[in-house]
C-alpha positions as CSV (number, residue, x, y, z in Angstrom):
1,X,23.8,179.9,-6.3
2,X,23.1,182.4,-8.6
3,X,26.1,183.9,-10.8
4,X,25.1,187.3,-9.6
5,X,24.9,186.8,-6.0
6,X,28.4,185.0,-5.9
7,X,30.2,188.3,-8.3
8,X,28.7,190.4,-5.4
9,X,29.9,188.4,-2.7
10,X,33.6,188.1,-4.2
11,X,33.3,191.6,-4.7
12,X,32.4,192.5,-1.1
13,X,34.9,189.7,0.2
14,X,37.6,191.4,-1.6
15,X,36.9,194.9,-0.2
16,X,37.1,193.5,3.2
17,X,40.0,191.6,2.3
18,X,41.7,194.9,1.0
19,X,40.6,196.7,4.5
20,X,42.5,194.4,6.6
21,X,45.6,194.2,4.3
22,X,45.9,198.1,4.3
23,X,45.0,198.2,8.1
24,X,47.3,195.3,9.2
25,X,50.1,196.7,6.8
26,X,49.5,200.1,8.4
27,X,49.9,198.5,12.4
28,X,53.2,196.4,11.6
29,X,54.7,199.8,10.3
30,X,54.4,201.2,13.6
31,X,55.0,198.0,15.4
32,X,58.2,198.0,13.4
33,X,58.7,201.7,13.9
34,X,59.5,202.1,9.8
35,X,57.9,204.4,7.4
36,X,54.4,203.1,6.6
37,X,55.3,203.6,2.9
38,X,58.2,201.4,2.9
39,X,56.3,199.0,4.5
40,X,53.7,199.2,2.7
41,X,55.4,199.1,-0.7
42,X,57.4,195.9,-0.1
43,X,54.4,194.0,1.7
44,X,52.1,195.5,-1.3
45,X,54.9,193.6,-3.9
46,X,55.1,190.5,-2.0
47,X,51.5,190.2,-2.2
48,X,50.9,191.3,-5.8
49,X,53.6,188.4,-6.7
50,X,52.1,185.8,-4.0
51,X,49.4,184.2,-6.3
52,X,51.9,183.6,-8.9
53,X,53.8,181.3,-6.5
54,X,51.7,178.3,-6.6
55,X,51.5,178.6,-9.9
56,X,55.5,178.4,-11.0
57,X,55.6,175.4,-8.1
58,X,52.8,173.5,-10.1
59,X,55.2,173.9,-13.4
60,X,58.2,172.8,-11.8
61,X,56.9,170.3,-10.4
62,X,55.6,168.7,-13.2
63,X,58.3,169.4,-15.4
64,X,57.5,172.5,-17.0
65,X,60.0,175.2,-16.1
66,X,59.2,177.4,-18.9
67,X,55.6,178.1,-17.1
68,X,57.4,179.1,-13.7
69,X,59.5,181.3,-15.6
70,X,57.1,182.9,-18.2
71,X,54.8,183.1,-15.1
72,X,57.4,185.1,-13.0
73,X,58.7,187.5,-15.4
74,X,55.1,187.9,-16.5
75,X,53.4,188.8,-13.4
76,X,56.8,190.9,-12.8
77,X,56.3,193.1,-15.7
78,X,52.4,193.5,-15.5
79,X,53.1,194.7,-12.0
80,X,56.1,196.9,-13.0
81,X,54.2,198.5,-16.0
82,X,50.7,199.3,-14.3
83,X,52.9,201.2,-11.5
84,X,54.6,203.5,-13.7
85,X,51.3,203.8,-15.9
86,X,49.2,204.9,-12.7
87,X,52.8,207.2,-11.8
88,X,52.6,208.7,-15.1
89,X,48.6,209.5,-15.1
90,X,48.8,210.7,-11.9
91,X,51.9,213.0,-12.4
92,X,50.4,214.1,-15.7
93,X,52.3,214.3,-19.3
94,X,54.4,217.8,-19.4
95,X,55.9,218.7,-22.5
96,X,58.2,221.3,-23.2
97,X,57.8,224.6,-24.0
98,X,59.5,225.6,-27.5
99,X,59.2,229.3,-27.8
């Protein structure tokens, strides 16, 4: 298969994917009666730290705890930094005003 055609297919897969995780997150909010944010925050976290879970198995496994850790705080502080990057674009940089 051409290189191409399988970036367009991941790309496609993973806009579907992201369709039903927003739209599934969205019905067990108000299956659960909670705030759709709240759920959607913790179920958003679990899944942004899911892929790093086989991962830090594989290490400890075979003997390697430093992996599992360095891959846990890792993927922790990626995850932690992009969200208050995005916060801080979003909100905008205000400085004060010396008169």
């Amino acid at each position: 298969m051409n290189d191409y055609i399988a970036l367009i297919l991941g790309i496609i897969c993973a806009e579907i994917g992201g369709e039903l995780f927003v739209r599934g997150t969205i019905g067990l909010a108000h299956w659960t009666r909670v705030s759709p944010g709240i759920i959607g925050v913790t179920i958003a976290a679990f899944a942004t730290s899911s892929p790093a879970l086989p991962v830090s198995i594989n290490a400890a496994m075979a003997g390697e705890p430093q992996i599992a850790l360095g891959d846990a705080l890792g993927s922790n502080v990626v995850n932690v930094a992009l969200v208050l990057a995005i916060a801080l674009a979003i909100s905008g940089i205000q400085s004060p005003v010396t008169a």
